[in-house]
VOVEX-457064 format. One record per residue: residue in three letters; x, y, z of N, C-alpha, C, O in turn. Coordinates in steps of 0.05 Angstrom, whole numbers, plus 5000, padded with zeros to 4 digits. Atoms other than C-alpha are relative to their C-alpha. Layout:
<bavexs>
ALAXYZXYZXYZXYZ/...
</bavexs>
This chain:
<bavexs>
UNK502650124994516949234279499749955030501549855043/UNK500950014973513549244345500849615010500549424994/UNK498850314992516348534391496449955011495050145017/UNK502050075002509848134401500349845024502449735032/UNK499550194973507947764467497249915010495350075009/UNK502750114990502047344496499350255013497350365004/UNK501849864986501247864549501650195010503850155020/UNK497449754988504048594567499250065020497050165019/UNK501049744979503548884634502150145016504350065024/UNK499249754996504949534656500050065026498450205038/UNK500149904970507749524724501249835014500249615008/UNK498850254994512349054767500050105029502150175040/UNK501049854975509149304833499249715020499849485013/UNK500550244983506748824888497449834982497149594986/UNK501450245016501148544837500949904964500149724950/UNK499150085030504948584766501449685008500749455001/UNK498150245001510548124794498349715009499149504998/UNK501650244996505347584823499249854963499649634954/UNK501550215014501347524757502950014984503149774978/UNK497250065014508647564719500449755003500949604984/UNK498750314995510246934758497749774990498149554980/UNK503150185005502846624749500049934970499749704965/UNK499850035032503446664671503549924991503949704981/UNK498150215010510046474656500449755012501249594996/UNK500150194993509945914699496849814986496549574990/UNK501850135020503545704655500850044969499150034951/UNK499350005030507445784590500150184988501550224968/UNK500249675014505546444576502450134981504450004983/UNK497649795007510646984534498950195009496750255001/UNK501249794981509847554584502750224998504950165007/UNK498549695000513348294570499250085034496950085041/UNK500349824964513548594650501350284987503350264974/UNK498149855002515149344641500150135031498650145051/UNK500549794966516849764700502150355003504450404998/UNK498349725011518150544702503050045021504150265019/UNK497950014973523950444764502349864983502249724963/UNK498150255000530450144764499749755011497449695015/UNK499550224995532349484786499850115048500550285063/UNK499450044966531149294867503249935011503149765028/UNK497150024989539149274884501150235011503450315007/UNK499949794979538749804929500449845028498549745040/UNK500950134967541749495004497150115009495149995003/UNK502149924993536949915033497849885001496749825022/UNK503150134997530449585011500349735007498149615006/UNK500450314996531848895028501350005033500449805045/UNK499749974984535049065093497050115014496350315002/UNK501349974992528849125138498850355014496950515013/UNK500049654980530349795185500450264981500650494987/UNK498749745011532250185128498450024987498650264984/UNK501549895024527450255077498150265000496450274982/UNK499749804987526250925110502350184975502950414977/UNK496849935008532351055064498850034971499850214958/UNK501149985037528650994990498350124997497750194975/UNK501549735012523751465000499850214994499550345014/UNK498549765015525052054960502649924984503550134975/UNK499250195018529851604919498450034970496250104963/UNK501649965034529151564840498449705008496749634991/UNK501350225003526550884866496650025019495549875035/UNK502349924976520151194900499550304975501250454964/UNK501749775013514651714858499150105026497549975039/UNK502249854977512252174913499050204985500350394977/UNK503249855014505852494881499950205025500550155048/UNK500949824983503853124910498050124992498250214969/UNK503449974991496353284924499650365000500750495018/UNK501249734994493454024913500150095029500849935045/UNK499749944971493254374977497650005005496050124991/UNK502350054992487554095022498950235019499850305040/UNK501049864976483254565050499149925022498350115035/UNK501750094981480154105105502849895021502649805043/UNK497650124984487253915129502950204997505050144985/UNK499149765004490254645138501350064973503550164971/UNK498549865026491554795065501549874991501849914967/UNK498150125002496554325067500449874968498649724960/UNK499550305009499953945008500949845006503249885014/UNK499650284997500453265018500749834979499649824958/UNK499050265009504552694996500549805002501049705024/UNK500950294998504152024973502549924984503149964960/UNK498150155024510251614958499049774987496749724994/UNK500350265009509750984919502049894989504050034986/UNK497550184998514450474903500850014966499249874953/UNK499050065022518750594827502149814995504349914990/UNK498150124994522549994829499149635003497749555022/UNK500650324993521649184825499049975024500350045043/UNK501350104973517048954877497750255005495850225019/UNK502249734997513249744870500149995042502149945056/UNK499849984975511249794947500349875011501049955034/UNK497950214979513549154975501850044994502949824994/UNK497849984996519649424963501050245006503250345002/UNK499049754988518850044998497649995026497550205037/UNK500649964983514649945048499549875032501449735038/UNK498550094969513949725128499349725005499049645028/UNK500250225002512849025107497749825018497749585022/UNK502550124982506048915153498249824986497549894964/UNK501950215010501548315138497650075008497150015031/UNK502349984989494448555142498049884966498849884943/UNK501450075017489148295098496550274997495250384978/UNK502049794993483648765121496949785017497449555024/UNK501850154988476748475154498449894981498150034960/UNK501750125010472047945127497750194984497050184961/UNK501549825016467248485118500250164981498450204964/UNK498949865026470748895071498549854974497249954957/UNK499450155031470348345018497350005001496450154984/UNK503150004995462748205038498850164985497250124966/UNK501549725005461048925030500750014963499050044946/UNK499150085038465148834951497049894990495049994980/UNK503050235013459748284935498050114998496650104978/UNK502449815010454548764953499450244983497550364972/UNK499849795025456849224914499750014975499750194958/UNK499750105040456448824846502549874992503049784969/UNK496950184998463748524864498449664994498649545016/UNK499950345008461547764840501949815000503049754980/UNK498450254993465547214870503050225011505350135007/UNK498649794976469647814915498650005025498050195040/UNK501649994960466147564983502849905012505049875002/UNK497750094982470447335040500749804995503249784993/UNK500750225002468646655028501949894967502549654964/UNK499349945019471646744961503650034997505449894987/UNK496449975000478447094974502349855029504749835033/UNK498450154985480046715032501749764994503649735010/UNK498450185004483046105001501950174974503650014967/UNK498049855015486946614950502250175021504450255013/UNK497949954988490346875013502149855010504649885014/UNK498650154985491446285044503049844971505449834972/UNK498050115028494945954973502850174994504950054992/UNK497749755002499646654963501449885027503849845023/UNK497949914976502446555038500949745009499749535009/UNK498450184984507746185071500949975022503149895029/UNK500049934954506746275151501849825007501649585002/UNK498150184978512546045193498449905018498349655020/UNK500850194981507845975252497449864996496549655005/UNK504450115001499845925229499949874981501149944961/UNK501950195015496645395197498449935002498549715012/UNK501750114999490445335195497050084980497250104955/UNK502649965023482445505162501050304989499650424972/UNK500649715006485346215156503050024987502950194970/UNK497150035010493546115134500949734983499749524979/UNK497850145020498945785092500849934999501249975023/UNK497649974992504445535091502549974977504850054981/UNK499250085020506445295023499450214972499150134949/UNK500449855027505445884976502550234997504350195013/UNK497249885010511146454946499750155015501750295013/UNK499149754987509946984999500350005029498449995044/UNK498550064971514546925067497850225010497350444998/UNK501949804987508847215120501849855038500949665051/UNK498950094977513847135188498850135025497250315022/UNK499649824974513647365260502450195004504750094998/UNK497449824994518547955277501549915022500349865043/UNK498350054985524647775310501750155022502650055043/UNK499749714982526748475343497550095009495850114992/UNK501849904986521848745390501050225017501650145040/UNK499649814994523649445409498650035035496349975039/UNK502049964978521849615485497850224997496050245013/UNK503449825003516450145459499249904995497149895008/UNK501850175002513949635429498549795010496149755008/UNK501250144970513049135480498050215013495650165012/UNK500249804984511749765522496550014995494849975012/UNK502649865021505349965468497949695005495449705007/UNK502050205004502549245470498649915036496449825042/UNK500850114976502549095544497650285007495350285014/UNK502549734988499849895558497849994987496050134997/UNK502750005011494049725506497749835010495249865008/UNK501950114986491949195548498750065028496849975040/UNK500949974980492549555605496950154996495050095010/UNK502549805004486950065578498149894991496150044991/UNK501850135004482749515552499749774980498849554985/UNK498550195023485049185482500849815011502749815027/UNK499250275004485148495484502749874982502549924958/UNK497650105005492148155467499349774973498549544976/UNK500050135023491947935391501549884994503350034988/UNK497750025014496747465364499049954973500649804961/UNK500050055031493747435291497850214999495450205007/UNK502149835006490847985270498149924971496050044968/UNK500850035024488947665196498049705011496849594993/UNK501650174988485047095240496649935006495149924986/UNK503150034993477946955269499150335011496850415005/UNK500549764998478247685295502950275001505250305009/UNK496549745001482448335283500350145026502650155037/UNK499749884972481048695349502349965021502749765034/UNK497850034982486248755389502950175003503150374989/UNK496649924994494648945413501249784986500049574986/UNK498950185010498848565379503250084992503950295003/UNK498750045016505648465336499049914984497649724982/UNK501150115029504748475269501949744982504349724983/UNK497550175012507347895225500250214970498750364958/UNK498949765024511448235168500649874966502449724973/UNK499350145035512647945086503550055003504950204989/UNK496549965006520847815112500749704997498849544993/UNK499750195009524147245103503049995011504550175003/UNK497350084987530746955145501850305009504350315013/UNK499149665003531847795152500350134992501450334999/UNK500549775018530148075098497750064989495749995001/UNK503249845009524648395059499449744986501049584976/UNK501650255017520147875028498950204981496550224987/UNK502049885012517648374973499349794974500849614968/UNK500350175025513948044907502650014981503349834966/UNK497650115020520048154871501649825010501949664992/UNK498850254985523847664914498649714995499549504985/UNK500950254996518647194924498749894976499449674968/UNK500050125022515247154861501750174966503050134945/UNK497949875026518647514806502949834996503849704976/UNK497550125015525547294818500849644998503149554997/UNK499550215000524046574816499549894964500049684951/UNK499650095030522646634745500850204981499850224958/UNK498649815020526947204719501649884980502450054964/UNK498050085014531446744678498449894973499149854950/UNK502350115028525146484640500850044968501850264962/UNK499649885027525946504566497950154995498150394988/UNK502449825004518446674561499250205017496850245018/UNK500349814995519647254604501950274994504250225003/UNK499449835003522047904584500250285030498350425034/UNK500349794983523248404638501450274991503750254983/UNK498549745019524749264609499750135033497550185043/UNK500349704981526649734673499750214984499450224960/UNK501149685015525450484664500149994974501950044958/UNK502149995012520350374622498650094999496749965008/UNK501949774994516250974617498049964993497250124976/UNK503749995028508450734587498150215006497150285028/UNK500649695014505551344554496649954992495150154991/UNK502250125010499250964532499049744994500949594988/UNK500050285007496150304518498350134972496950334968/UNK500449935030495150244443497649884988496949705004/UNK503850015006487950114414500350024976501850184965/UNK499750045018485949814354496549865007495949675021/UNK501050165003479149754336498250015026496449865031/UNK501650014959476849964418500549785013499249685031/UNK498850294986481149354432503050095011504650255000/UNK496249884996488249424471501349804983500549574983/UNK498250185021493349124418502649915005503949724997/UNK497950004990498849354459501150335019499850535023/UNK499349844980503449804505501850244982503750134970/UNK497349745006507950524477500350035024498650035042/UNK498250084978513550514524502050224993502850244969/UNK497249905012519551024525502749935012503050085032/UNK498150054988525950764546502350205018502050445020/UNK498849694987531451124589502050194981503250384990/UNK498349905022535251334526497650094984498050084959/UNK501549815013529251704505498649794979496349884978/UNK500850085012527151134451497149914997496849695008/UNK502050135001520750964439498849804986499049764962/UNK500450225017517450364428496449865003494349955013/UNK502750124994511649964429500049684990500749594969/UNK500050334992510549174451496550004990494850184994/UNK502750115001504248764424499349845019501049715031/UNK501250244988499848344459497849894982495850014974/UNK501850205011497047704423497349975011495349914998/UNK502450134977492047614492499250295007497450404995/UNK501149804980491348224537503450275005505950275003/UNK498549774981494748844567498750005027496349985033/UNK500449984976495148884636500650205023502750165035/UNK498649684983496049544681500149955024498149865034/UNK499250114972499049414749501250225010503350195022/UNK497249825004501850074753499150205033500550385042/UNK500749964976497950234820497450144999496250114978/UNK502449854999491550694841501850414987501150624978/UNK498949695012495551344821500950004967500350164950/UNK499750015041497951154745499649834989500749774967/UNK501250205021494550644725497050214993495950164972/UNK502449855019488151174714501350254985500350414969/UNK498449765024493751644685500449904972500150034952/UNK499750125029495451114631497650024990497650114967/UNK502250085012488050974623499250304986497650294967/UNK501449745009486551734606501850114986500950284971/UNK498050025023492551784568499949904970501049994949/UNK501650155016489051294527497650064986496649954966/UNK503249905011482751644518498249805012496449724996/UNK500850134990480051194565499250065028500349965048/UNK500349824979476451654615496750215000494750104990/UNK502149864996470952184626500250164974502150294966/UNK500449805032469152514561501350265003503550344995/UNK498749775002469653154578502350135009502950365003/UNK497049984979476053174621501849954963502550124947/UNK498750135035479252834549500350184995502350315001/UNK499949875020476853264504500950265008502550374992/UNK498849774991478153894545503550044993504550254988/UNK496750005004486153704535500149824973502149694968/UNK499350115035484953404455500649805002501949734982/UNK499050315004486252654475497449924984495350034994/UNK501650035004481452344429497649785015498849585023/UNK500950184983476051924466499649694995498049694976/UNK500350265006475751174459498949965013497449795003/UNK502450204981471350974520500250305013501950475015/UNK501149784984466951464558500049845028497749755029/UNK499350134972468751094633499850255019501750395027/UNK499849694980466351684676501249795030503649845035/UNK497550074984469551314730502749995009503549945032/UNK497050044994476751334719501650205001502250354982/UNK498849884985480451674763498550195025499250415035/UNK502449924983474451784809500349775026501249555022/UNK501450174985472651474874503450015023503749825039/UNK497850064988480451644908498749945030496750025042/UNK500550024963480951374983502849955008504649884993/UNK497150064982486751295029499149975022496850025029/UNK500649924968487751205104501950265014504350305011/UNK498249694983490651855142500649915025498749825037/UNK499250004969493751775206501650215019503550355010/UNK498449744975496452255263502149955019501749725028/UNK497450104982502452175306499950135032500450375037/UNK499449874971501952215387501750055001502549964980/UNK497550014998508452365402500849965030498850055042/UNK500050034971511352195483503750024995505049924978/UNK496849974997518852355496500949745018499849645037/UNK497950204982523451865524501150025023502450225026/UNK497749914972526651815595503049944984504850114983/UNK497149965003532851535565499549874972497849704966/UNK498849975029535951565488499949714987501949644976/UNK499450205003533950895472497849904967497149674960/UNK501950045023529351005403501349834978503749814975/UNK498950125016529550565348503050084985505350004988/UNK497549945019533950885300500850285002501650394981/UNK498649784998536051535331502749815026504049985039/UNK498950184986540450905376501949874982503049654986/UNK498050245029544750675310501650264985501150364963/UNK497749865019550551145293502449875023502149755045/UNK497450004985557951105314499649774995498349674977/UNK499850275001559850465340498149745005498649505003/UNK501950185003553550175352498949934977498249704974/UNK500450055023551750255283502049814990501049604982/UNK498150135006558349965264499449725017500849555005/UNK500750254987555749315314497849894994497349654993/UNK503949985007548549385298501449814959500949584952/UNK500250085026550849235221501749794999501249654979/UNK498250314998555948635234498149895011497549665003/UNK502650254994549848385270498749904975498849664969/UNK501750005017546148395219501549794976500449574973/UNK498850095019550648155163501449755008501549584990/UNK499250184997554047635199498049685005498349454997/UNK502250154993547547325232497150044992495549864996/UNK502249935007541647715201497849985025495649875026/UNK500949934964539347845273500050345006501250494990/UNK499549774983538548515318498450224988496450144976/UNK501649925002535849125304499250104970497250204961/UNK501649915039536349215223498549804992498349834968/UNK502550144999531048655227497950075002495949974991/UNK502849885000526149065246498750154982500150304969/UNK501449955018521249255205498850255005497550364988/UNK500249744991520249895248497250035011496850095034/UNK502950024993512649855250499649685011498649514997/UNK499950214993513149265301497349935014496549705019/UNK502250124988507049325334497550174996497450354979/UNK502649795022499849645327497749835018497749715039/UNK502850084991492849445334497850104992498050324981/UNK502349905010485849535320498849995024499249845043/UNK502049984979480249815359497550064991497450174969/UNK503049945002472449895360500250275021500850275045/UNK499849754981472250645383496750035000495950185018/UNK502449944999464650635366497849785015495449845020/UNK502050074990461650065398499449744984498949554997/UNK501350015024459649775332500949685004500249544985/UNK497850315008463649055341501649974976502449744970/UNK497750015029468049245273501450245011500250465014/UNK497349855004475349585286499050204976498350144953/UNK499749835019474850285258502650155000503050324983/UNK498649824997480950545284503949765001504449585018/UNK497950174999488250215270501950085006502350284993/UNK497649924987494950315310502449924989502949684990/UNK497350015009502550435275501050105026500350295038/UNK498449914985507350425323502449974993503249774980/UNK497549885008513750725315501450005028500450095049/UNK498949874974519050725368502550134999504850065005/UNK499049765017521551355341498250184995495850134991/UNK501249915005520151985332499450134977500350354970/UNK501049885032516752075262499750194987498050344995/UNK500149865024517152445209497649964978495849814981/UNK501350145023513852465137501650244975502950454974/UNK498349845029516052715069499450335006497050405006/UNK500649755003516853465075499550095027498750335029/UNK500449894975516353505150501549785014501049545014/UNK499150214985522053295197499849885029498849995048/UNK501150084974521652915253500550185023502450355023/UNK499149904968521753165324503149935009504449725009/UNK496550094985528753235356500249865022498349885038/UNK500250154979531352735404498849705003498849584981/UNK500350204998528852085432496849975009495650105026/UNK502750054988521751785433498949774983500149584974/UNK501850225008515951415406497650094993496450245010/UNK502349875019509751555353498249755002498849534993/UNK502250154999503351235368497450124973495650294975/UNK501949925018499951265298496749914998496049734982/UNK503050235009491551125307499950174960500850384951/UNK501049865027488551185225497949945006497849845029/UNK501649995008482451135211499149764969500349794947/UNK499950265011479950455173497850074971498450034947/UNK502049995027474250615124499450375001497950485016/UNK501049695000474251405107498350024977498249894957/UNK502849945019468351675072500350174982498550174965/UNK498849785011472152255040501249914973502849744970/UNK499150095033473152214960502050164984502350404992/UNK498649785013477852504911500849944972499249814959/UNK501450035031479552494840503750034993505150185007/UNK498350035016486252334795500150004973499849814957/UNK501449985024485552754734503450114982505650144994/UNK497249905010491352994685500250374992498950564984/UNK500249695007493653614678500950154968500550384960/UNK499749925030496253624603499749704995499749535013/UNK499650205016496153084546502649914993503149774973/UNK497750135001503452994560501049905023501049995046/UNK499750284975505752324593501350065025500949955047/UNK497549884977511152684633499350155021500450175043/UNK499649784974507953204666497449875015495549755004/UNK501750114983504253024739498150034996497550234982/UNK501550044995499152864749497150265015497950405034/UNK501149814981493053354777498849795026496949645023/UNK502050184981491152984845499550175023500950325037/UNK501349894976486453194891498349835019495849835019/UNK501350154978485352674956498050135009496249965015/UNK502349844982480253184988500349835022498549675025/UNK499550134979482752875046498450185031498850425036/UNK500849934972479052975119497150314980496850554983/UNK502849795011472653385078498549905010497250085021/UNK502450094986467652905109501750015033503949955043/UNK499649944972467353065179500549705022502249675040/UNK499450264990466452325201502349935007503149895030/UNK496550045000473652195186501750185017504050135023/UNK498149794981476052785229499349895026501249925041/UNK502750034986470652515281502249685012502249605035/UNK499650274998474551835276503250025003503949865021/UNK497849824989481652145282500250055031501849955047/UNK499549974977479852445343499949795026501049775048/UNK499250234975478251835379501249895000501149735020/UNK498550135001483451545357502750105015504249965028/UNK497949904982488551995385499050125023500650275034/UNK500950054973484252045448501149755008502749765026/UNK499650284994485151275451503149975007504149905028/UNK497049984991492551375439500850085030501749945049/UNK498149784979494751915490498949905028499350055047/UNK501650164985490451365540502749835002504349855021/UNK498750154992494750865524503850055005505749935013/UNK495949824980501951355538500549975022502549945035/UNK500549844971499051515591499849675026499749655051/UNK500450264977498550755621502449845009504349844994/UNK497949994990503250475663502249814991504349775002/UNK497550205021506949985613502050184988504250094982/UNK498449875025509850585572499650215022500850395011/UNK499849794984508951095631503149985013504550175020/UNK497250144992515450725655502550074972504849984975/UNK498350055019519150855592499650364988501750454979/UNK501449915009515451465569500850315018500350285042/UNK500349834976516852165607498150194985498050375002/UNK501349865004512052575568498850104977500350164959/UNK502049995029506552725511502350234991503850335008/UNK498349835007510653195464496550124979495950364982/UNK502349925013503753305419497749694995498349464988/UNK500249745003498653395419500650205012501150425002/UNK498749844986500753675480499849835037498549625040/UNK499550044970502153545564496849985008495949775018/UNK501750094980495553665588498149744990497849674967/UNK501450194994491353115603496750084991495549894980/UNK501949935006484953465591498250214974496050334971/UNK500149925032485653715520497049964985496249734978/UNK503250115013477853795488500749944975503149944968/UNK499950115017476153535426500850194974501150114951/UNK500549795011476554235399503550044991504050124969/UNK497849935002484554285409500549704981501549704959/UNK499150355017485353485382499249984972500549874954/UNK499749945023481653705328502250094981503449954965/UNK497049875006487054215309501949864985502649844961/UNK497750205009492253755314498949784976500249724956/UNK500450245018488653205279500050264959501150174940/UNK500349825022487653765216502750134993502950214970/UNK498049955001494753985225501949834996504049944988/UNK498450174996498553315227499449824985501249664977/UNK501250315018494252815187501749944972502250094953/UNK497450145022498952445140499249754981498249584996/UNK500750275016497551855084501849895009503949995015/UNK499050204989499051195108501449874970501949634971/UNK499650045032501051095033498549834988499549704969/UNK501650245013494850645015497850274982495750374990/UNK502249895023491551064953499449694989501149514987/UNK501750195007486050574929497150154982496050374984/UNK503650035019479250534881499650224978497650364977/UNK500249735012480851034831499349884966498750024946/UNK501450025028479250564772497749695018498349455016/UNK501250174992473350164812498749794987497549834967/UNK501950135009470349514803498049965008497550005032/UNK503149934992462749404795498749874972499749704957/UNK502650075022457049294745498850254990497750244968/UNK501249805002454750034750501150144985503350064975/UNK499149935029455650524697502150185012503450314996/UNK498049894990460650854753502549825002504449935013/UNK499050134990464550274757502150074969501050174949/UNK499350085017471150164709500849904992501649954970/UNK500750295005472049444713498149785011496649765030/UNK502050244998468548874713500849815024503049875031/UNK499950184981468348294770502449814986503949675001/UNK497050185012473947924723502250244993504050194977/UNK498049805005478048604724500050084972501850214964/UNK499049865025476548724653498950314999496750355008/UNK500849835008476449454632496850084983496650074959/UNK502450015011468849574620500450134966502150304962/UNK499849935026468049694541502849924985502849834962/UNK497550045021475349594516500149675005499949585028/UNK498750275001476948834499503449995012505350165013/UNK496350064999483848534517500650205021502550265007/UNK499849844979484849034576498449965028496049935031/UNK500350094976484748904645501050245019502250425007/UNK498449854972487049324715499949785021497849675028/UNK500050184970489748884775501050155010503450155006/UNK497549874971492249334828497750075021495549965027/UNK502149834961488749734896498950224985497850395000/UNK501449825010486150194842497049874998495150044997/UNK502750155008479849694831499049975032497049845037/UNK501450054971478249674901497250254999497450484991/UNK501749805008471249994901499650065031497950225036/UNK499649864969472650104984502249955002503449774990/UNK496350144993479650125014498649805024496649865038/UNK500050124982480049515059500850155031502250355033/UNK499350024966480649535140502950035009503350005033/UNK496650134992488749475141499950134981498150254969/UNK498650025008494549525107499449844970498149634967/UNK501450025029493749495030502349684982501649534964/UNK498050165011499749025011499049674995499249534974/UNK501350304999496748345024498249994975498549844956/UNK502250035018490348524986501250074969499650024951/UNK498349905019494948764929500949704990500449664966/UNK498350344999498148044927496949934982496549924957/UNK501750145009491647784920498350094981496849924972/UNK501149955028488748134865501749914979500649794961/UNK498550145017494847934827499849764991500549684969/UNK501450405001492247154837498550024993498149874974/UNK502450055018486147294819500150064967499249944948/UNK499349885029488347684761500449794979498849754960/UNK499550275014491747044732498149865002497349744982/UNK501850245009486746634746498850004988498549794975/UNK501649825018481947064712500449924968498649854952/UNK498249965027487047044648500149734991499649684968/UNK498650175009489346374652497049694992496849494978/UNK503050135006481846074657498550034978496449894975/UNK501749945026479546374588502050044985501650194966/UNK497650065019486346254557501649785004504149795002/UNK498350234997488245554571500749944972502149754967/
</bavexs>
């Protein structure tokens, strides 16, 4: 007989483990499944390394049709298989995104998703070492610190941004984002702060929680056009299936949480029926509406061999890691992406263009880095206009997924690229990092590169920042396929909390806003099930 539980959800990612902790700590009996192993990998909790789990069984990298607008290319998107999902794989940055984002939600048919709204849900989640005030925390489960290692590119990157004009940010999640800055990171005394740390493992011992690693869910189970519960296959091939008394909950991200839902028969009619799933909800929405941010890599060579982590073998590594372990100090503290920034490239008074800096020279899955010593000035691109679609390619659970980002098809977004790595190869070129810096490696040396060659490169190089978002959106509209309380339009007892319900990707870095859908999630749950 199937094991029975207030509430199942499907996914122990940066928003499963929040509402995990939110419901058993209200009494709940809560099943967590998650298709990964366990987070006891050094690597991810060590800051500099998590560089190290991608391509790991603890990391899904999805691979994207080949884009024609971004030379043919396929493209890949890791995401996090593993406790904590992408806070436990990725560069640990605190961004929330801009006020307007959430605004623009509300106008969309988002109801009680304004700024005004999720601002005291950020501030509640976070636990700021330095900020306190109308906009921070200090007393909630998720460590939001200042970085303790500051790389000289990175210094280098923040002083040369002011030389070129960027105003000197110290809070980018503040009264305004604009600016150079250091980012603060989700670490904690030197290590990764991911949701499995902060809220998950404070109540793994729970009686009323259940936690199943590789946990494969194949479907949510429907009874009636109600979810009843989760089919799950274990790593010994078994299969099973958990009830829920209350709700099912899919947390499983913007890439398989609209795979479960269409797995389900919970999708576009004719996509379904084309592959014999039978239909239970016609949701022409789900797996519609994909977005990401893409970013490009300046690249500038080094005068001398001093890059992040091409600087850590031999015996410095062997010193570098007694640092670390003895004092939790030096450079495996860093979080790698130490500094950055937003800019207004249009004028407009809203940051469209956001800066990763690397002080190193970058790579990405399937393409290796440049040889030697340097430093990657990543601008992305903040709101792209460009859509795409996460559909299946058979009616069996196993095999991938069909996804097609259509990444860089609207011209805008190429348009917004290029000034961004104009902006960059500005600030190489200024005399903070001209000192450190002996030379552009790409796009290329000259100085007077048109928009025609930057293109190129931007179409040749453009990479996901790993934020896939809005592929099961919320709304009111008959495109939408949840509701303003996250419920699955038409099915009872079914919900989605993750960055799949985002009906725009935010301004930033997706992790924060991830958090906080998880809080709302519970609150949502725990407000019409006291």
């Amino acid at each position: 007989m199937a094991e029975e539980f207030d509430y199942v959800v499907a996914g122990a990612g940066s928003s499963g483990c929040v509402i995990a902790n939110r419901l058993v700590e209200a009494g709940k009996r809560v099943l967590l499944l998650e298709s990964g192993p366990a987070d006891n990998d050094m690597f991810i909790h060590i800051p500099a390394t998590f560089v190290r789990v991608i391509g790991t069984e603890r990391s899904w990298v999805y691979e994207s049709e080949p884009q024609a607008k971004a030379a043919n290319r396929a493209m890949y998107v890791p995401q996090g298989r593993t406790l904590g999902g992408g806070s436990s794989l990725n560069a640990m940055v605190y961004i929330r995104g801009q006020a307007r984002d959430y605004d623009e939600w509300a106008e969309m048919g988002c109801d009680g998703w304004a700024w005004r709204d999720v601002l005291p849900v950020f501030r509640r989640s976070e636990a700021n070492t330095r900020l306190v005030d109308g906009y921070h925390g200090n007393d909630g489960p998720l460590s939001v610190t200042d970085i303790a290692y500051k790389h000289p590119f990175s210094r280098g990157f923040v002083a040369a941004a002011q030389q070129v004009g960027l105003p000197l940010n110290p809070d980018f999640n503040g009264e305004q984002q604009l600016g150079a800055g250091f980012y603060q990171t989700t670490t904690r005394r030197g290590r990764r702060g991911s949701t499995a740390v902060m809220y998950l493992r404070p109540v793994m011992r729970r009686p009323n929680l259940k936690l199943i690693t590789e946990a494969h869910v194949s479907r949510v189970v429907l009874e009636n056009g109600a979810a009843s519960g989760i089919a799950y296959r274990t790593a010994d091939g078994a299969e099973h299936v958990a009830r829920a008394r209350h709700e099912v909950i899919l947390t499983a991200g913007a890439l398989a949480t609209p795979k479960i839902l269409l797995l389900s028969g919970i999708g576009p009619q004719q996509e379904l029926a084309a592959l014999g799933i039978p239909v239970i909800r016609d949701l022409q929405g789900v797996g519609r509406n994909y977005q990401d941010h893409l970013e490009v890599s300046v690249y500038g060579r080094a005068r001398k061999p001093i890059s992040l982590l091409g600087n850590d073998s031999g015996l410095k590594a062997l010193r570098h890691g007694a640092q670390y372990y003895l004092f939790k100090s030096g450079l495996l503290t860093s979080n790698v992406v130490e500094s950055g920034g937003f800019a207004d490239t249009l004028g407009t008074g809203r940051p469209d263009i956001q800066f990763h800096v690397l002080p190193v020279l970058a790579g990405d899955v399937g393409r290796e880095p440049l040889e030697g010593h340097g430093m990657s000035i990543n601008p992305c691109f903040l709101r792209p206009k460009s859509r795409g679609t996460v559909r299946l390619r058979a009616a069996d659970p196993s095999a991938p997924i069909l996804f097609d980002p259509n990444y860089l098809a609207e011209q805008e977004d190429v348009d917004a690229l290029v000034r961004g790595v104009k902006l960059a190869r500005k600030i190489l070129r200024a005399p903070a990092l001209k000192a450190l810096i002996e030379k552009e490696l790409l796009p290329g040396e000259a100085d007077d590169l048109d928009d025609k060659a930057i293109e190129a490169h931007v179409r040749s190089y453009a990479k996901t920042v790993y934020h896939p978002a809005g592929t099961c959106r919320m709304g009111k509209d008959d495109g939408a396929v949840v509701d303003p309380t996250l419920k699955v339009r038409g099915v009872s007892r079914l919900r989605v909390a993750d960055v799949s319900v985002m009906p725009k990707i935010v301004s930033g870095n997706t992790n924060a806003p991830a958090v906080m859908i998880g809080e709302r999630c519970a609150d949502f749950v725990l407000a019409e099930n006291r």
